[in-house]
C-alpha positions in Angstrom: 44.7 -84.7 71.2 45.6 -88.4 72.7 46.8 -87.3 76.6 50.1 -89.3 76.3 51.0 -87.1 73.2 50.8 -84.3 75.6 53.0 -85.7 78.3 55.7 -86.5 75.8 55.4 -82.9 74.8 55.3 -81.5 78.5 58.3 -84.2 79.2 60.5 -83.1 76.3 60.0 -79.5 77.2 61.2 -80.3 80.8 64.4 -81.8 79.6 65.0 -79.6 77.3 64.1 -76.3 79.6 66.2 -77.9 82.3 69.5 -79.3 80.4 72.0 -76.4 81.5 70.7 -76.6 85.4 73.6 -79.1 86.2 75.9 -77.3 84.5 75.1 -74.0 86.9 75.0 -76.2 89.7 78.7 -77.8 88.8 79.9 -74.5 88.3 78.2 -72.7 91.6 79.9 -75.8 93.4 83.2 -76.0 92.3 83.8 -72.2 91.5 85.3 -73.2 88.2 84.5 -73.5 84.5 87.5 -73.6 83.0 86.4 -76.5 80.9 82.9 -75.2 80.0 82.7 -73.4 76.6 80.4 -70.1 77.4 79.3 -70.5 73.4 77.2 -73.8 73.7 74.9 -71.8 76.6 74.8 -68.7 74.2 73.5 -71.1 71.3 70.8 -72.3 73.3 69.9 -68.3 74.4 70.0 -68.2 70.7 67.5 -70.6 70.2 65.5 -70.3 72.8 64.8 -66.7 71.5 63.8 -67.7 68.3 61.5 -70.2 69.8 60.1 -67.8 71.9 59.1 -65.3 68.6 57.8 -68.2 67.2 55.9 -68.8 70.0 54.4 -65.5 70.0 54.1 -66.5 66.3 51.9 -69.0 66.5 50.0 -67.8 69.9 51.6 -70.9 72.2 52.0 -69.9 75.7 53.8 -73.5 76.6 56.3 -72.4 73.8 57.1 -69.3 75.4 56.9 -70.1 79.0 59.2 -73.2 78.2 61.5 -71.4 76.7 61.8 -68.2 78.6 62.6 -70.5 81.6 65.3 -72.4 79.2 66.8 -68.6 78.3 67.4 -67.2 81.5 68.8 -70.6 82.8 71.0 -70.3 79.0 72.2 -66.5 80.3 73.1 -67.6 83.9 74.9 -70.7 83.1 77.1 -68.1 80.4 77.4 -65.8 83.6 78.7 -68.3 85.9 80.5 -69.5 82.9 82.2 -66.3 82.2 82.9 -65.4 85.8 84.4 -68.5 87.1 86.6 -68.9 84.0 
């Protein structure tokens, strides 16, 4: 496979594993989330579970490992949510 195929790959899965961190950081700054909806976070924990079975599926470790990142930053950011609401 052509190398800059992979680097769009590695580069989507970095924005994508990565989105909710400035949401956490927001929240851990301003001690408030009154205006963040604790379901769009759960929907990604959602999804990133499913893409993690698939990954195990399909025998991808960058699948998993992506997306087990992207889940626990999905569970914190509905934690903060939730706590500072």
């Amino acid at each position: 496979m052509d190398i800059r195929v992979d680097i769009i790959g590695y580069a989507a899965a970095c924005f994508t594993t990565f989105s909710l961190l400035p949401q956490i950081i927001r929240i851990r700054r301003l001690k408030e989330a009154k205006d963040v909806s604790p379901l769009m976070p759960l929907m990604v924990a959602a999804g990133s579970l499913l893409w993690i079975v698939y990954g195990f599926l399909i025998t991808s470790p960058p699948v998993i490992a992506s997306n087990a990142v992207a889940l626990v930053i999905a569970i914190v950011t509905t934690v903060f949510a939730l706590k500072y609401r």
